[in-house]
C-alpha positions, -999 to +999 in steps of 0.1 A: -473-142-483-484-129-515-475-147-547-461-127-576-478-122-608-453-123-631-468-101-667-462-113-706-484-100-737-486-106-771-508-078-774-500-042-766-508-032-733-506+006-714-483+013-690-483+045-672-451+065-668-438+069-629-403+085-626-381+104-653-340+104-648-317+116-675-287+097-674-264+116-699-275+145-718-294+128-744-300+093-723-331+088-702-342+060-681-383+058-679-401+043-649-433+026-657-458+012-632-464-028-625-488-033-599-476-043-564-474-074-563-462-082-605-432-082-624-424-089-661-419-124-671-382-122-683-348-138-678-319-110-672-317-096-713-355-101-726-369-072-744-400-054-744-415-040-778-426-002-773-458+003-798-463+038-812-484+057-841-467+079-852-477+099-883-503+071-892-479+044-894-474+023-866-445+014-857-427-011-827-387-014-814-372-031-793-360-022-761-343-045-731-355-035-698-325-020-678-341-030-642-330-061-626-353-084-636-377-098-608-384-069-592-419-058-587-442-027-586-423-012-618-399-018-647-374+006-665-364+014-698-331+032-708-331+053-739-311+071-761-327+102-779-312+095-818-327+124-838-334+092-868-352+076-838-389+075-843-395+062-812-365+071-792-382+108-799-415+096-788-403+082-757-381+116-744-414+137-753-431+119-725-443+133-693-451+117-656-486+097-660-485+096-697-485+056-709-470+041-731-477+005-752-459-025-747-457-059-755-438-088-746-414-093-727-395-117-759-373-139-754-334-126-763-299-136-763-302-139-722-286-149-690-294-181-673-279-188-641-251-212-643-243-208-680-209-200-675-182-192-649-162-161-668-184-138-686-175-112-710-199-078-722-189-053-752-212-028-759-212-001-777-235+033-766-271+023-757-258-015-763-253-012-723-286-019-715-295-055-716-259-057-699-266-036-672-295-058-664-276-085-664-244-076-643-274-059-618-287-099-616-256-117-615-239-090-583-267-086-563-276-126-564-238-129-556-236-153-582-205-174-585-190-155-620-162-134-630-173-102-650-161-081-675-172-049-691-158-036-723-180-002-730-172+023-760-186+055-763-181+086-781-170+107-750-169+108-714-201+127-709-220+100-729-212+067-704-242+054-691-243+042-654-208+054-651-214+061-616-228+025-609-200+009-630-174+028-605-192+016-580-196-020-589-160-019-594-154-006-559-174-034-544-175-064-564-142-082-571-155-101-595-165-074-619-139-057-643-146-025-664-128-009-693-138+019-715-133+032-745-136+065-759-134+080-797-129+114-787-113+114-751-106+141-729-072+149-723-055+131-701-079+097-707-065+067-692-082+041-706-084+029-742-093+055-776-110+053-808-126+017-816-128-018-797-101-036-813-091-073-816-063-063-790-088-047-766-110-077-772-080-101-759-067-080-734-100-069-710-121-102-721-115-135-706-098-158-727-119-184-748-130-217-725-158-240-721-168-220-690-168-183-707-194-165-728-194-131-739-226-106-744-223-083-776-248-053-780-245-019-801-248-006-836-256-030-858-221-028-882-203-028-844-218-063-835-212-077-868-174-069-867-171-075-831-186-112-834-165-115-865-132-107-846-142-130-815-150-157-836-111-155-851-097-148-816-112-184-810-148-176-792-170-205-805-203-196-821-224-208-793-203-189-765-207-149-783-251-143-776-264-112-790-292-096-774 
Protein backbone atom coordinates (compact mmCIF):
# COMPACT_ATOMS: atom_id res chain seq x y z
CA UNK A 1 0.00 0.00 0.00
CA UNK A 2 1.09 3.26 -0.92
CA UNK A 3 1.81 5.83 1.79
CA UNK A 4 0.35 9.33 1.40
CA UNK A 5 2.39 12.33 0.86
CA UNK A 6 0.71 14.76 2.61
CA UNK A 7 1.86 18.66 0.89
CA UNK A 8 2.78 22.09 3.04
CA UNK A 9 4.77 25.25 1.59
CA UNK A 10 5.95 28.22 2.76
CA UNK A 11 6.81 29.15 -0.59
CA UNK A 12 4.42 29.52 -3.55
CA UNK A 13 3.95 26.62 -5.52
CA UNK A 14 1.74 26.03 -9.04
CA UNK A 15 -1.13 24.16 -9.10
CA UNK A 16 -2.85 23.34 -12.23
CA UNK A 17 -6.63 23.93 -12.58
CA UNK A 18 -8.76 20.47 -13.13
CA UNK A 19 -12.57 20.97 -12.98
CA UNK A 20 -14.70 24.29 -12.96
CA UNK A 21 -18.46 24.19 -11.10
CA UNK A 22 -20.41 27.40 -10.53
CA UNK A 23 -22.23 27.02 -7.47
CA UNK A 24 -24.52 30.19 -7.53
CA UNK A 25 -24.35 32.76 -10.04
CA UNK A 26 -21.35 34.48 -8.93
CA UNK A 27 -19.80 31.45 -6.65
CA UNK A 28 -17.43 28.95 -8.19
CA UNK A 29 -15.64 25.99 -6.72
CA UNK A 30 -12.09 25.37 -8.55
CA UNK A 31 -10.50 21.93 -8.76
CA UNK A 32 -6.76 21.83 -8.62
CA UNK A 33 -4.56 18.87 -9.13
CA UNK A 34 -2.48 16.90 -6.13
CA UNK A 35 -0.77 14.08 -7.42
CA UNK A 36 -2.12 10.59 -6.77
CA UNK A 37 -0.99 9.53 -4.07
CA UNK A 38 -0.81 13.45 -1.90
CA UNK A 39 -3.06 15.50 -0.02
CA UNK A 40 -2.64 18.92 1.78
CA UNK A 41 -1.39 18.88 5.21
CA UNK A 42 -4.45 20.45 6.99
CA UNK A 43 -6.86 19.74 9.81
CA UNK A 44 -10.68 20.35 8.69
CA UNK A 45 -10.59 24.63 8.47
CA UNK A 46 -6.74 25.37 7.42
CA UNK A 47 -6.31 27.77 4.67
CA UNK A 48 -4.34 28.09 1.73
CA UNK A 49 -2.93 31.58 0.56
CA UNK A 50 -3.60 32.15 -3.33
CA UNK A 51 -0.50 34.37 -4.66
CA UNK A 52 -1.18 36.65 -7.58
CA UNK A 53 0.48 39.79 -9.55
CA UNK A 54 -1.69 41.66 -10.39
CA UNK A 55 -0.96 45.13 -11.91
CA UNK A 56 2.63 44.84 -10.51
CA UNK A 57 1.82 44.50 -7.01
CA UNK A 58 1.63 41.24 -5.59
CA UNK A 59 -0.83 40.38 -3.69
CA UNK A 60 -1.99 36.97 -1.40
CA UNK A 61 -5.62 36.03 0.45
CA UNK A 62 -6.69 33.63 2.11
CA UNK A 63 -8.82 31.03 1.23
CA UNK A 64 -10.08 27.60 3.32
CA UNK A 65 -10.13 24.67 1.14
CA UNK A 66 -13.87 23.53 0.82
CA UNK A 67 -12.81 19.63 0.13
CA UNK A 68 -12.83 17.35 2.99
CA UNK A 69 -9.60 17.31 4.06
CA UNK A 70 -7.53 14.05 3.47
CA UNK A 71 -8.51 13.33 0.39
CA UNK A 72 -5.98 12.82 -2.37
CA UNK A 73 -5.35 13.44 -6.03
CA UNK A 74 -6.94 17.14 -5.76
CA UNK A 75 -8.13 19.92 -3.43
CA UNK A 76 -10.94 22.57 -3.97
CA UNK A 77 -11.47 26.07 -3.46
CA UNK A 78 -14.84 27.82 -3.26
CA UNK A 79 -15.07 31.45 -4.33
CA UNK A 80 -17.13 34.31 -4.45
CA UNK A 81 -16.60 36.76 -7.42
CA UNK A 82 -16.77 40.35 -5.30
CA UNK A 83 -16.21 43.04 -8.02
CA UNK A 84 -13.64 44.80 -4.98
CA UNK A 85 -12.01 41.32 -5.08
CA UNK A 86 -8.58 41.43 -6.64
CA UNK A 87 -8.15 38.05 -6.46
CA UNK A 88 -11.62 36.69 -6.30
CA UNK A 89 -11.60 38.29 -10.04
CA UNK A 90 -8.40 36.56 -10.86
CA UNK A 91 -9.53 33.30 -9.75
CA UNK A 92 -13.24 33.33 -11.96
CA UNK A 93 -11.00 34.49 -15.12
CA UNK A 94 -9.32 31.15 -14.97
CA UNK A 95 -9.62 28.40 -17.40
CA UNK A 96 -9.09 24.36 -17.25
CA UNK A 97 -5.05 23.80 -17.12
CA UNK A 98 -4.26 27.30 -16.16
CA UNK A 99 -2.29 27.23 -12.51
CA UNK A 100 -2.47 28.99 -9.97
CA UNK A 101 0.14 29.87 -6.73
CA UNK A 102 -0.37 28.69 -3.45
CA UNK A 103 1.13 28.39 -0.28
CA UNK A 104 0.45 26.83 2.89
CA UNK A 105 -1.89 25.14 4.00
CA UNK A 106 -1.77 27.67 7.68
CA UNK A 107 -2.98 26.69 10.47
CA UNK A 108 -6.74 28.34 11.38
CA UNK A 109 -9.37 28.35 13.88
CA UNK A 110 -9.85 24.32 13.09
CA UNK A 111 -11.54 21.19 13.99
CA UNK A 112 -9.92 18.57 16.00
CA UNK A 113 -11.66 15.39 16.58
CA UNK A 114 -13.02 15.15 19.96
CA UNK A 115 -13.10 18.84 20.78
CA UNK A 116 -16.54 18.98 21.62
CA UNK A 117 -19.80 16.95 21.55
CA UNK A 118 -22.45 19.88 20.24
CA UNK A 119 -21.09 22.09 17.68
CA UNK A 120 -22.44 25.28 16.49
CA UNK A 121 -21.52 27.20 12.66
CA UNK A 122 -22.77 30.84 11.68
CA UNK A 123 -21.68 32.08 8.66
CA UNK A 124 -22.41 34.54 6.65
CA UNK A 125 -22.07 34.33 2.50
CA UNK A 126 -18.67 32.86 1.49
CA UNK A 127 -18.09 32.39 5.40
CA UNK A 128 -19.55 28.69 4.51
CA UNK A 129 -16.53 27.40 3.39
CA UNK A 130 -14.19 26.40 6.03
CA UNK A 131 -17.61 25.05 7.58
CA UNK A 132 -18.45 23.07 4.85
CA UNK A 133 -15.23 21.32 5.23
CA UNK A 134 -15.70 20.76 8.37
CA UNK A 135 -19.36 19.32 8.64
CA UNK A 136 -18.01 17.19 5.23
CA UNK A 137 -15.28 15.65 7.98
CA UNK A 138 -17.19 15.34 10.97
CA UNK A 139 -20.55 13.27 8.69
CA UNK A 140 -18.69 11.19 6.63
CA UNK A 141 -16.23 9.97 9.67
CA UNK A 142 -19.59 9.54 11.57
CA UNK A 143 -18.18 11.28 14.23
CA UNK A 144 -19.97 11.26 17.53
CA UNK A 145 -21.36 15.23 17.42
CA UNK A 146 -24.41 17.15 17.10
CA UNK A 147 -24.39 19.88 14.31
CA UNK A 148 -25.77 23.02 13.66
CA UNK A 149 -25.83 25.33 10.78
CA UNK A 150 -26.84 28.92 11.03
CA UNK A 151 -26.23 30.34 7.22
CA UNK A 152 -27.26 34.01 6.12
CA UNK A 153 -27.33 35.11 2.82
CA UNK A 154 -28.73 37.87 0.79
CA UNK A 155 -31.24 35.67 -1.25
CA UNK A 156 -32.20 32.26 -2.05
CA UNK A 157 -30.24 32.02 -5.24
CA UNK A 158 -26.96 32.95 -3.38
CA UNK A 159 -26.90 29.64 -0.75
CA UNK A 160 -24.00 27.81 -1.34
CA UNK A 161 -24.22 23.86 -1.18
CA UNK A 162 -27.83 24.24 -0.64
CA UNK A 163 -28.41 21.09 -2.35
CA UNK A 164 -25.76 19.23 -0.03
CA UNK A 165 -27.14 21.01 3.06
CA UNK A 166 -30.82 19.48 2.13
CA UNK A 167 -29.27 16.52 1.78
CA UNK A 168 -27.19 16.35 4.91
CA UNK A 169 -30.29 17.13 6.53
CA UNK A 170 -32.17 14.26 4.97
CA UNK A 171 -29.51 11.84 6.07
CA UNK A 172 -27.69 12.83 9.09
CA UNK A 173 -29.68 13.26 12.33
CA UNK A 174 -27.18 14.86 13.87
CA UNK A 175 -26.89 17.85 11.64
CA UNK A 176 -29.45 20.86 11.95
CA UNK A 177 -29.67 23.72 9.31
CA UNK A 178 -31.36 27.16 9.41
CA UNK A 179 -31.08 29.97 7.07
CA UNK A 180 -31.50 33.26 6.86
CA UNK A 181 -32.25 35.61 4.19
CA UNK A 182 -32.23 39.67 3.83
CA UNK A 183 -34.32 39.72 0.92
CA UNK A 184 -36.52 36.51 0.87
CA UNK A 185 -38.82 35.24 -1.57
CA UNK A 186 -42.27 35.26 -0.77
CA UNK A 187 -43.40 32.80 1.06
CA UNK A 188 -39.73 32.13 2.97
CA UNK A 189 -40.11 29.99 5.85
CA UNK A 190 -37.18 30.36 7.57
CA UNK A 191 -35.69 33.40 9.32
CA UNK A 192 -35.23 37.25 7.40
CA UNK A 193 -32.91 40.12 7.53
CA UNK A 194 -29.82 39.60 10.06
CA UNK A 195 -28.62 36.79 12.47
CA UNK A 196 -29.91 38.03 15.72
CA UNK A 197 -29.11 37.27 19.37
CA UNK A 198 -32.60 35.35 19.29
CA UNK A 199 -31.60 33.35 16.21
CA UNK A 200 -28.32 32.78 17.85
CA UNK A 201 -30.16 31.15 21.00
CA UNK A 202 -32.79 29.52 19.28
CA UNK A 203 -30.84 27.30 16.23
CA UNK A 204 -27.38 27.12 18.34
CA UNK A 205 -26.82 24.74 21.13
CA UNK A 206 -26.87 26.25 24.32
CA UNK A 207 -23.47 27.26 26.09
CA UNK A 208 -21.62 23.98 27.81
CA UNK A 209 -18.33 22.64 28.43
CA UNK A 210 -18.96 20.19 25.52
CA UNK A 211 -20.15 22.90 22.73
CA UNK A 212 -18.18 25.23 20.49
CA UNK A 213 -19.39 27.29 17.81
CA UNK A 214 -17.47 28.21 14.30
CA UNK A 215 -17.98 31.89 13.12
CA UNK A 216 -16.96 32.97 9.55
CA UNK A 217 -18.19 35.96 7.19
CA UNK A 218 -17.70 39.73 6.71
CA UNK A 219 -15.48 40.91 8.92
CA UNK A 220 -18.13 43.63 10.89
CA UNK A 221 -20.54 40.26 10.87
CA UNK A 222 -17.97 38.19 13.00
CA UNK A 223 -17.18 40.89 15.25
CA UNK A 224 -20.93 41.46 16.27
CA UNK A 225 -21.73 37.85 16.15
CA UNK A 226 -18.76 36.95 18.69
CA UNK A 227 -19.77 39.95 20.60
CA UNK A 228 -23.46 38.68 21.04
CA UNK A 229 -22.27 35.01 21.84
CA UNK A 230 -19.95 36.11 24.29
CA UNK A 231 -23.11 37.93 26.23
CA UNK A 232 -25.41 34.99 25.50
CA UNK A 233 -22.75 33.18 27.71
CA UNK A 234 -20.32 31.39 24.95
CA UNK A 235 -16.87 31.57 26.80
CA UNK A 236 -14.04 33.01 24.75
CA UNK A 237 -12.25 29.73 24.23
CA UNK A 238 -15.57 27.95 22.92
CA UNK A 239 -16.46 30.79 19.76
CA UNK A 240 -13.03 29.89 16.99
CA UNK A 241 -12.86 32.02 14.07
CA UNK A 242 -11.46 30.69 11.00
Amino acid sequence: MNSVTRIKTKTPSPYTLLHIETDTPDTKTFRFELPADATLDMLPGDFLYVHATLNGKQIKRAYTPSSLPGITGSFDLTVKRYETGSISKYLHKQKIGDTVLMSGPNTGGHWVDGMAKRVGFVAGGTGITPMISIIRWILSNKLDAELYLLFANKTESDIIFRREWEQAVREHHNFHCHHVLEQPPPGWPESTGRITPDMLRQHLPPPASDTCVFVCGPPPMVDSLEAALKELGYPEQAIILP
